[in-house]
N, C-alpha and C positions, 0 to 999 in steps of 0.2 A: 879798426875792428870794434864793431858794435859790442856791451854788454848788458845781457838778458835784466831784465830786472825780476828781482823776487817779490812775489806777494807774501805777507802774513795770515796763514791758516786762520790767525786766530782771528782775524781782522772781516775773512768772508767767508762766506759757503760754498765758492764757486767750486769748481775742481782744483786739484791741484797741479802747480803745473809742473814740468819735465822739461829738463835741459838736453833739446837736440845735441846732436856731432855738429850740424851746421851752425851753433848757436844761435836758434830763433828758439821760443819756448811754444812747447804746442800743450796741449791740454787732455787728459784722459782723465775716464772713470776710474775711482777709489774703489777698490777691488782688495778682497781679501781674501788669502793664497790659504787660509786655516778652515780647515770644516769641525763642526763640532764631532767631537766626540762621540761615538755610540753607548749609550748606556749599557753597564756590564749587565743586567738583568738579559737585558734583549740580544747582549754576545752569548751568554749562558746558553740560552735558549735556540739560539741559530746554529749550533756550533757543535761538535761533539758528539756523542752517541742518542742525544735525546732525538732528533727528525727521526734516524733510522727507527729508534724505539719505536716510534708512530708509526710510521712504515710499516712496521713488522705486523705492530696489532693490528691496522686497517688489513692484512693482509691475511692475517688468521682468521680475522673473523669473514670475512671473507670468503675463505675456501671450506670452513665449517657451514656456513649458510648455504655454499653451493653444493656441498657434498649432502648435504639433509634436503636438500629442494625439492622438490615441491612438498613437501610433508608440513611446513610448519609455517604456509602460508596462508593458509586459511581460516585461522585462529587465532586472534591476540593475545591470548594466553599462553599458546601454545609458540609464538615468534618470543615471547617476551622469556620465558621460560630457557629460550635457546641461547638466549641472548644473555643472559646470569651467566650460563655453562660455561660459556662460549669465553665469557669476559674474565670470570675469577679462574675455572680450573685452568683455562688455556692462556689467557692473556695474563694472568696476575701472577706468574712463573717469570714470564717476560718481565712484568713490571718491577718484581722484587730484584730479580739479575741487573735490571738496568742499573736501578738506584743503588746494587751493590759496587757494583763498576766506575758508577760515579762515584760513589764515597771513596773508593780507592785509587782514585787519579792524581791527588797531589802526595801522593805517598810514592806511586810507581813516577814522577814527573821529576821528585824532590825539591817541590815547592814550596813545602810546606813552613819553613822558617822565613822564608820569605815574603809568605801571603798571611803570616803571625804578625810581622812588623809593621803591616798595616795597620792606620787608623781605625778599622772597623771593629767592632766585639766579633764574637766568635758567632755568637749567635744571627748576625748577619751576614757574615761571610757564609754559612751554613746555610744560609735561605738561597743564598746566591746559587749556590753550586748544587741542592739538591731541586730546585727549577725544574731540571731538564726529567725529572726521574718522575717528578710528582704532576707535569704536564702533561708531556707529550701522550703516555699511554689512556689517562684518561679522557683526552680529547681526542683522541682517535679513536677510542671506542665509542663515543659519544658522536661520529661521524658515520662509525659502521654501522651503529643502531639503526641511527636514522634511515639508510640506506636500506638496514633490514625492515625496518617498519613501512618503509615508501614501498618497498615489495607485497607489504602484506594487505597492503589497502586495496588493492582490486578486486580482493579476491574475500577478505573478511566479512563476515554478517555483524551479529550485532558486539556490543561490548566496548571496548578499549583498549591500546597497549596500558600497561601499570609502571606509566612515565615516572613516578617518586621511586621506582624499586630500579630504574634504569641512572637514575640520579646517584641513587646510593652505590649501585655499582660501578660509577664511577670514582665517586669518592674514594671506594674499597681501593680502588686501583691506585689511585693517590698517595692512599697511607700503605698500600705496600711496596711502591716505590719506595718513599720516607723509609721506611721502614729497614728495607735494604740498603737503606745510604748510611745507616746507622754503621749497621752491620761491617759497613765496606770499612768505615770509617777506624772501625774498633779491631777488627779483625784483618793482620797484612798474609793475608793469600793469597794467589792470586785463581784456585779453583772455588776460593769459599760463593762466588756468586754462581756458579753450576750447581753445586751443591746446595746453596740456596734456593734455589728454582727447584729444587727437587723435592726438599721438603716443604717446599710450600705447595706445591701438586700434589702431595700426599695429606697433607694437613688439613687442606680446602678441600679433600676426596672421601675421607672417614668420616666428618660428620655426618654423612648421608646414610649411611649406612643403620643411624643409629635412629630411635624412636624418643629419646627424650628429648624434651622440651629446650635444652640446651643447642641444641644442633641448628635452630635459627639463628644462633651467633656468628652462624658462617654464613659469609656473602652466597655462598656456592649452592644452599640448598634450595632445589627447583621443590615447583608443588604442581605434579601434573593433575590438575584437575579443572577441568574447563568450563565449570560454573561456581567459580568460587570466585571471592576477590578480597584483596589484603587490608588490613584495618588502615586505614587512613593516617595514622602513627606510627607503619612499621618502618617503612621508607625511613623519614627525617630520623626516624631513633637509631635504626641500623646502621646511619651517615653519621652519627655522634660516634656509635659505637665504635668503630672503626677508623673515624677523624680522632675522637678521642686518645685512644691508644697509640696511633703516629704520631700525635700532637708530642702525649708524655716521653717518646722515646725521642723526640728530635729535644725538645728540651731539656730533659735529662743529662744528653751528652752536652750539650752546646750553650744553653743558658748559663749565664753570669751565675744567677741565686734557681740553683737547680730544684729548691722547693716548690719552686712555681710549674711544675711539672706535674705536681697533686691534684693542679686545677681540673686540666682534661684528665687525668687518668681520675678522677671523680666523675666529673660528667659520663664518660665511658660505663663506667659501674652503675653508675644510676639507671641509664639507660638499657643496660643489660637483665636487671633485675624483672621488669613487667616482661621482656621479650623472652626472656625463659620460664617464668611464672605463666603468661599467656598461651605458651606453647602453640601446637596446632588449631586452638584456636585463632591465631595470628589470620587465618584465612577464613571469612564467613561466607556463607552460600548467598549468590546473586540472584534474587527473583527474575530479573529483568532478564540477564544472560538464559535463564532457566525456561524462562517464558518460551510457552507452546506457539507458535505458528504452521497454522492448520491449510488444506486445501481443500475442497470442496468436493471431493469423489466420495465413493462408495467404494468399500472403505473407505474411510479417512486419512489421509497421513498427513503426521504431525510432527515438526522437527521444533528443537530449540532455537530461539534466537540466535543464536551466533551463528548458527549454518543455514538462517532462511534462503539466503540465496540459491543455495542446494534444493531449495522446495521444488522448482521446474523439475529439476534432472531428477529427483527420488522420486515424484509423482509420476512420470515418463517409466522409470525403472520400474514401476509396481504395478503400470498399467494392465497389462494381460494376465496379472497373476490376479489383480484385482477383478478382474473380468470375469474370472474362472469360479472368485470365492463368494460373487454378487448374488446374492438369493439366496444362499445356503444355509440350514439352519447349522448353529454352533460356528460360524464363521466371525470372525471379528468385526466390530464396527469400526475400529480404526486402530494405524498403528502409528505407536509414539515413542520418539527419542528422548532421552535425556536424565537425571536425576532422579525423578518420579515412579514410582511403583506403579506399574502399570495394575488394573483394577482386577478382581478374583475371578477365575474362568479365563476364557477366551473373548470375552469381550473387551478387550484392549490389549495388544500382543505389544511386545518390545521390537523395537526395530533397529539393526545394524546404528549406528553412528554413519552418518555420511559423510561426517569431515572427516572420519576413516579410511576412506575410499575416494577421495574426491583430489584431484588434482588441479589446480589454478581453476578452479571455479565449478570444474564438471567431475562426473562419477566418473573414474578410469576405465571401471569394467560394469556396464548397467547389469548386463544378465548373470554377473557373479554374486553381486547384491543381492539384486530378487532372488536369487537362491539360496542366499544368506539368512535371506527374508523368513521364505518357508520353514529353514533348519528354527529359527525362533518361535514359527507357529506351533510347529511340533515339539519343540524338545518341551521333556517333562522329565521333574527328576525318581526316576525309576528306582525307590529301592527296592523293590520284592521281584527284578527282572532277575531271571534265572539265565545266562549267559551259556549253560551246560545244559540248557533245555532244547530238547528235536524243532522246537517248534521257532527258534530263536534267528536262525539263520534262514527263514521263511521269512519271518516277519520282518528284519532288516533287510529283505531283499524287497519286500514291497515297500516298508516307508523312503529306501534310496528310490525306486520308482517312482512314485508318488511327488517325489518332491523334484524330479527332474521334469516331471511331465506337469505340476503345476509353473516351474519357472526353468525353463532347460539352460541346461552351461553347454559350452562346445565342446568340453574337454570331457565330457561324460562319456564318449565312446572310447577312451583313451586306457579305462580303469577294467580292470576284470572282473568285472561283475556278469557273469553269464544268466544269473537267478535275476538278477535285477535287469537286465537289458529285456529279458522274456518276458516279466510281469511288465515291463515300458510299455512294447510292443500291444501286449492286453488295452492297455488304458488308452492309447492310441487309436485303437480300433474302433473305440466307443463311439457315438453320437452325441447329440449334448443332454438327450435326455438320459441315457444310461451312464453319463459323467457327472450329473447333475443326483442320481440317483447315488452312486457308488460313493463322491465326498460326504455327502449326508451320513452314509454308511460308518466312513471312517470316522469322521469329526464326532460323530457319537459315542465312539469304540472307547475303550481303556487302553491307549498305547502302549499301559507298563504291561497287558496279559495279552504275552505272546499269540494267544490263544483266541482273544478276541480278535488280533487286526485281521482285518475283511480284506481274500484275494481277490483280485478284479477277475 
C-alpha cells in the first residue's frame, strides 16, 4: 500500500492537498466556511421597529396628500406648506413614539447589564440603538416629499418647492425621534410612548394658534401665503434649532463628561434668538412669484406667476363676459390677480385666484368663475345701504340678474329668486344695442343707492 506524500503549506502556494479513502491525494480550493460579520450599525437599522417606522410615515404622508389632492398641486408653496403639516403634526407623533419604544427595548428585553459589560462607552452604544428612531422617519419623509413634489411639477407655474424648509423638517424628525429615545430610556413605562405621541401633537398644534414671534420655533408652523418666500437662513437655523436640542438631550443622558451637552444646547439658543426676533418677517414677499402675466384681450386678464399656466383656461373663462363688457364706458380695462391693489375705480377689477378653482392644470368649473368674476366687478363696500329699505329687495333682485346674464352658472334656476329670474328674463330680451345701452346705465349707477340701480 502506497503512502500519500504531504506537501509544506509553507513551502508553496498551490492548493492544499486532501487525503482520499482511496489514499491518492486529490487537490481542492482553500475555502472559508466564515462570513464576516454584519456591522451592528446596519443590524440596528434592518431590524426592529425602525423599517416599520418608515413604513408608516411613507404611508401617512401618503393618504394625507391623497386625501387634499388635487388642491395643493398647483402651487409650490402651497405642496411645500402640506408637506411641514403633513411631516411634524402627523409624522413627528410617529417619530417621537418610535424613538420612545426604542429607548425602552433593553429594559423590556433585560439586556441591559449585559450590553453595560461591553467594551463600548455608553455614548456609543446610544448612537447604536437610537439609529433606527433618528433614520428611518426622516428618510421616509424625505422620499414622500419627493413623491409630493414630483406630483406638483405638471401642474405648478412659476416659483419653487422651499427645499431648505423640507430639510429642516427632516431633521425635526430626527431630533424628535432622539428625543423620545431619551424619554424611553429615562422613563420605564410601557404607555409613556402613546402618551408621548400625544403631547407632542398637541405641542407642535398650539404654536399656531399664536401671533408671536416665537411660534417659528415650531417646525409645524405653515405660512399660507403664495407670494412670499422664506429668508434663506431660516431653514439651516430651524435645523440647528431643533438638531440642537436632540443633540443636548442625547448627550445629557449618555455622554461620559455630560457638560459637553452646553455645546448644542448653545448652538440651539443662538439660533432661536434672530428667529424669534425676526418673527413674521422670517417670510418676504416675492416679486417674481408676484409678477403679472397678461393676455392680450380686451379686457385684459392678468394672473400671477405661479398660476401662468391657468392663463389659457381664465382667458377661455372670461371670454363672453369679456365680450359683453367690450366698448362700455365704466367697464374695466383688465382684471388682475394677486398681492397688488388693484388701481382706484373700476379700471382694474380683482379677479378670483385661479389656483383656487383649478384642478391638475385646468379651472374645474369655468362658468362658476366668470361668475365669480362679475360678483368682484360689482361688490362695493356699501355702508349707507339701508337693508330695511322698499327699494332694497328690487335692487338685489336686479344686480343677482345682472350678473347671471353677464356670466350664467347652471344652477341659477335652482335658487328661488322669482324677482330675479323676471328682471333675467328682461335682459335676455334685449338686443345688443339696448344691452349695450342699459350696462352703460348700470356701470354709471351708485350700487350702494338702492334707488339709483336702473330696472332693465
Amino acid at each position: 500500500m502506497s503512502v500519500p506524500r504531504l506537501r509544506d503549506d509553507r513551502l508553496s502556494d498551490g492548493p492544499t492537498p486532501e487525503i482520499d479513502t482511496a489514499g491518492s491525494a486529490g487537490t481542492v480550493p482553500r475555502t472559508s466556511t466564515t462570513r464576516p460579520s454584519a456591522h451592528p450599525l446596519r443590524t440596528e437599522l434592518l431590524r426592529g421597529i425602525g423599517p416599520w417606522a418608515g413604513a408608516a410615515t411613507v404611508a401617512v404622508i401618503a393618504l394625507v396628500l391623497y386625501g387634499k389632492a388635487p388642491g395643493w398641486q398647483g402651487r409650490w408653496a402651497e405642496a411645500t406648506d402640506l408637506l411641514r403639516i403633513t411631516a411634524l403634526l402627523f409624522c413627528g407623533p410617529l417619530a417621537v413614539a418610535t424613538g420612545c419604544w426604542q429607548g425602552g427595548r433593553e429594559r423590556r428585553r433585560r439586556t441591559g447589564e449585559l450590553l453595560a459589560s461591553l467594551p463600548r462607552t455608553p455614548l456609543r452604544r446610544s448612537l447604536h440603538a437610537v439609529a433606527p428612531a433618528a433614520f428611518w422617519p426622516p428618510v421616509a419623509y424625505l422620499v414622500g416629499a419627493a413623491g409630493g413634489l414630483l406630483a406638483t411639477w405638471p401642474y405648478a407655474g412659476g416659483g419653487h418647492p422651499f427645499v431648505a424648509l423640507i430639510a429642516a423638517d427632516a431633521v425635526a424628525l430626527a431630533s424628535l425621534g432622539t428625543v423620545g429615545f431619551v424619554v424611553g430610556r429615562l422613563v420605564a413605562w410601557r404607555l409613556t410612548a402613546p402618551l408621548l405621541a400625544v403631547v407632542t401633537y398637541v405641542g407642535l398644534g398650539i404654536p399656531s394658534y399664536s401671533n408671536a414671534g416665537a411660534r417659528w420655533l415650531d417646525p409645524a408652523t405653515d405660512h399660507f401665503y403664495f407670494w412670499d418666500r422664506p429668508v434663506w437662513w431660516f431653514g439651516p437655523a430651524s435645523a440647528l434649532w431643533t438638531g440642537g436640542l436632540a443633540g443636548a438631550a442625547l448627550l445629557a443622558y449618555a455622554a461620559r463628561h455630560r457638560v459637553v451637552a452646553l455645546v448644542p444646547l448653545a448652538v440651539a439658543l443662538a439660533v432661536a434668538v434672530p428667529i424669534v426676533r425676526t418673527g413674521d418677517d422670517l417670510w418676504r414677499p416675492d416679486p417674481e412669484a408676484a409678477r403679472l402675466v397678461c393676455d392680450d384681450g380686451t379686457p385684459q386678464v392678468c394672473v400671477t406667476a405661479i398660476d401662468r399656466k391657468l392663463l389659457p383656461g381664465t382667458s377661455a373663462a372670461l371670454a363672453g363676459l369679456n365680450a359683453k363688457l367690450r366698448g362700455i364706458p365704466g367697464a374695466p380695462s383688465r382684471w388682475i390677480d394677486g398681492p397688488r391693489a388693484p388701481a382706484p375705480g373700476r379700471d382694474e377689477v380683482r379677479l378670483p385666484s385661479p389656483g383656487d378653482s383649478a384642478v391638475h392644470g385646468r379651472l374645474s368649473d369655468p362658468a362658476f368663475y366668470a361668475n365669480s368674476a362679475v360678483g368682484y366687478l360689482f361688490s362695493e363696500d356699501c355702508d349707507r345701504l339701508d337693508f330695511d329699505s322698499p327699494g332694497t329687495a328690487r335692487a338685489t333682485a336686479v344686480n343677482d340678474a345682472v350678473r347671471q346674464w353677464l356670466a350664467p352658472r347652471p344652477d341659477f334656476d335652482a335658487f328661488p329668486w322669482p324677482e330675479a329670474k323676471s328682471q333675467l328674463k328682461r335682459l335676455e330680451a334685449m338686443d345688443h344695442a339696448q344691452g349695450h345701452a342699459y350696462l352703460t346705465r348700470y356701470l354709471a349707477a351708485d350700487l350702494c343707492d338702492t334707488d339709483e340701480v336702473p330696472v332693465p
